[in-house]
C-alpha positions as CSV (number, residue, x, y, z in Angstrom):
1,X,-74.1,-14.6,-55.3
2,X,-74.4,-18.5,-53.5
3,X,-70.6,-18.0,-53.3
4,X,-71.0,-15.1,-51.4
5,X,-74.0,-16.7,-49.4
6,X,-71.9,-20.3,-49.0
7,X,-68.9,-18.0,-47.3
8,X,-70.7,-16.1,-44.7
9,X,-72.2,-19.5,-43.8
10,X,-69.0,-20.5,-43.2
11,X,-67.9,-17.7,-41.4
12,X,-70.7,-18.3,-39.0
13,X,-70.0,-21.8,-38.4
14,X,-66.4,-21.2,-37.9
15,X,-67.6,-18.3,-35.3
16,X,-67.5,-19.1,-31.3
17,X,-70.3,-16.3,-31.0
18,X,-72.4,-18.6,-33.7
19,X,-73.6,-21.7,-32.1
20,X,-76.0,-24.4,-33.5
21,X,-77.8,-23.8,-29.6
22,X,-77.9,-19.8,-29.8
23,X,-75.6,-16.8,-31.0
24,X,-74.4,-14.2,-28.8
25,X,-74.0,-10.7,-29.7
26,X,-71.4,-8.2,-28.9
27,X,-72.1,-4.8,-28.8
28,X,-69.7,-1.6,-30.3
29,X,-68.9,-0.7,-26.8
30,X,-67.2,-3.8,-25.8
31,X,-65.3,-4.1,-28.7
32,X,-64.2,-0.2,-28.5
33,X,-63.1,-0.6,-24.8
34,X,-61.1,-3.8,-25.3
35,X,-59.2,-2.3,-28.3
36,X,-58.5,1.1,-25.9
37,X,-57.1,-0.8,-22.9
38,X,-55.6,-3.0,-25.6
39,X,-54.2,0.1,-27.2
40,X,-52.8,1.8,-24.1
41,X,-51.1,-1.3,-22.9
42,X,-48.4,-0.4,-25.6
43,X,-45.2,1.7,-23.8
44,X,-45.6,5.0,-25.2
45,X,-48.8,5.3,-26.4
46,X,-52.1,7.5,-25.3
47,X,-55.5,7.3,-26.4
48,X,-57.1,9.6,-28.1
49,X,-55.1,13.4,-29.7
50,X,-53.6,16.0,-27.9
51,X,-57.3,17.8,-27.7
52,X,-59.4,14.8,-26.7
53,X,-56.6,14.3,-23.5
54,X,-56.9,17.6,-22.6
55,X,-61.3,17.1,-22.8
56,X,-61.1,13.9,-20.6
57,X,-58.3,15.3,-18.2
58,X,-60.3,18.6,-17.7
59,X,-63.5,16.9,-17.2
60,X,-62.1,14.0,-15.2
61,X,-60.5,16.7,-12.7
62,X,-63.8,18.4,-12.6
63,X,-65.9,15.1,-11.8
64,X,-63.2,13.2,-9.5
65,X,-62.6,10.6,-11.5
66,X,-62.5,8.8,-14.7
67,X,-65.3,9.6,-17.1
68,X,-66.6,6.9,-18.4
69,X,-65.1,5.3,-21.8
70,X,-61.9,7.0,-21.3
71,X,-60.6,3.2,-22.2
72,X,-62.8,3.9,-25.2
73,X,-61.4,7.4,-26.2
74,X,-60.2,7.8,-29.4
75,X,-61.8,4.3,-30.8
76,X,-64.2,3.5,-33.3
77,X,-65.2,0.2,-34.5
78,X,-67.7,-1.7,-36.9
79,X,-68.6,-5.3,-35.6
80,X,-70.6,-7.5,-37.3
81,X,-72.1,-11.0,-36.4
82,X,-68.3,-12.9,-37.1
83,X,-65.5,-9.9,-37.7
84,X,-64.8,-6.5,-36.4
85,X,-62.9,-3.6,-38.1
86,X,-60.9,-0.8,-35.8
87,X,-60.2,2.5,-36.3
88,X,-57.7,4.1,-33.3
89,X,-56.6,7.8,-33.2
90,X,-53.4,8.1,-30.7
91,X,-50.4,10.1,-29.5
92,X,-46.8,9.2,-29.4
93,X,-44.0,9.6,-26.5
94,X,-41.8,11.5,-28.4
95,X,-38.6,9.5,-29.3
96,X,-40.3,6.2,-30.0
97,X,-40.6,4.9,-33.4
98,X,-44.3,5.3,-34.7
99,X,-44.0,2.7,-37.4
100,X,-42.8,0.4,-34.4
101,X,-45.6,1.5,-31.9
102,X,-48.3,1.6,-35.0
103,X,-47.8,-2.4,-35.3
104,X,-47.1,-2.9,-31.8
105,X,-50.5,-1.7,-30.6
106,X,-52.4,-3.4,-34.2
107,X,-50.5,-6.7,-32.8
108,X,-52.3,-6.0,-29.5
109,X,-55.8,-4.9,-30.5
110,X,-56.4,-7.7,-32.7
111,X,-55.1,-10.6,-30.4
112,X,-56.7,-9.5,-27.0
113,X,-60.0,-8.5,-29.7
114,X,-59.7,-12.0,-31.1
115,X,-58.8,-14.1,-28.0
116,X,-61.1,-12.0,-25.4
117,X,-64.3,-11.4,-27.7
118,X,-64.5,-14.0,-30.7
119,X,-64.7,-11.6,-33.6
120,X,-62.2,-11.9,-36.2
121,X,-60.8,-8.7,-36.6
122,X,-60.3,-7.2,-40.3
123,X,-58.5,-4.3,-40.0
124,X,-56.8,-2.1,-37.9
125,X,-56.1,1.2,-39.0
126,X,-54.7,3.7,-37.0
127,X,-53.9,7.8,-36.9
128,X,-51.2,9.3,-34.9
129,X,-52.2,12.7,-34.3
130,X,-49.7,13.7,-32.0
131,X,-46.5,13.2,-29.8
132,X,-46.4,13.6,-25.5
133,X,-43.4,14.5,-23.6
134,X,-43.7,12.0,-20.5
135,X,-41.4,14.4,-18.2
136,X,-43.4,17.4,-18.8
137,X,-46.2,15.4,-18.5
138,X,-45.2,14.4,-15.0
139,X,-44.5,18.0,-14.0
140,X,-48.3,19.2,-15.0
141,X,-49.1,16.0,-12.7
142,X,-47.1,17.5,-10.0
143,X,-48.6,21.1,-10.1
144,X,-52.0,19.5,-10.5
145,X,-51.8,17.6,-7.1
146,X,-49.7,20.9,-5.5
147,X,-52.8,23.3,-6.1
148,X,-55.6,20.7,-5.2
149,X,-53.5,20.0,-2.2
150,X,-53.4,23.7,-1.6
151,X,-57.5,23.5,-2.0
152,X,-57.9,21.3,0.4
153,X,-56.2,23.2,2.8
154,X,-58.1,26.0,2.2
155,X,-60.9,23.8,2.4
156,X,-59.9,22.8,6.1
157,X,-59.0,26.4,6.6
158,X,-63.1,27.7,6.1
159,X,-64.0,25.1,7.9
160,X,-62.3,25.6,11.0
161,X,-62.8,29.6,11.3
């Protein structure tokens, strides 16, 4: 039981978030937001499954813009007063190797986690619930910006008559 207690001392000492003038606190959100930009700074990876994509791209068409956490999408964490532990649920470009990506983007999380917020990081674990085709990706991008380009003409259209 001391052992226990004489370790987390430690840990706490050994913390840059512990101080001997004050401690600083670091909420979920932070940590979850790091990790997903983190994450998505890996080549071939997107946050979140093919379902949560398709929930963020319909309701960031429908708002104009990013909805907030989409950084976060797809992220959970547990943080504690020293360490962190990350779960992150992504898709694949088809064609890469997952085992490769999966420690690419672990790599990532825990040293921009590490270096940017102070928390030790404990675990990573990660689900790959899916695989994205980036060409037919960028086609659905195409006919998205051909019909609200034929909106807004439309639009102007009304507006004039």
């Amino acid at each position: 039981m001391s052992e226990d207690r004489t370790q987390q001392q430690r840990q706490q000492q050994e913390s840059p978030l512990q101080t001997e003038r004050g401690g600083t606190n670091i909420e979920n959100t932070v940590v979850q937001k790091i990790a997903g930009i983190a994450a998505q700074e890996v080549d071939g990876v997107r946050m979140g499954g093919g379902s949560s994509q398709a929930i963020g791209g319909i309701l960031s068409s429908v708002t104009g813009g990013n909805v907030g956490g989409g950084q976060s999408r797809g992220v959970s964490v547990e943080v504690g007063e020293v360490e962190s532990a990350i779960d992150v649920t992504l898709t694949v470009e088809y064609g890469k190797s997952i085992p490769q990506i999966a420690e690419a983007v672990r790599r990532n999380i825990i040293n921009r986690v590490e270096n940017l917020v102070g928390l030790n990081v404990t675990e990573v674990n990660i689900s790959v619930n899916d695989v994205f085709f980036p060409e037919q990706e960028r086609q659905q991008e195409q006919e998205q910006r051909q019909r609200e380009l034929e909106q807004q003409q439309a639009e102007q259209e009304q507006r004039v008559r």
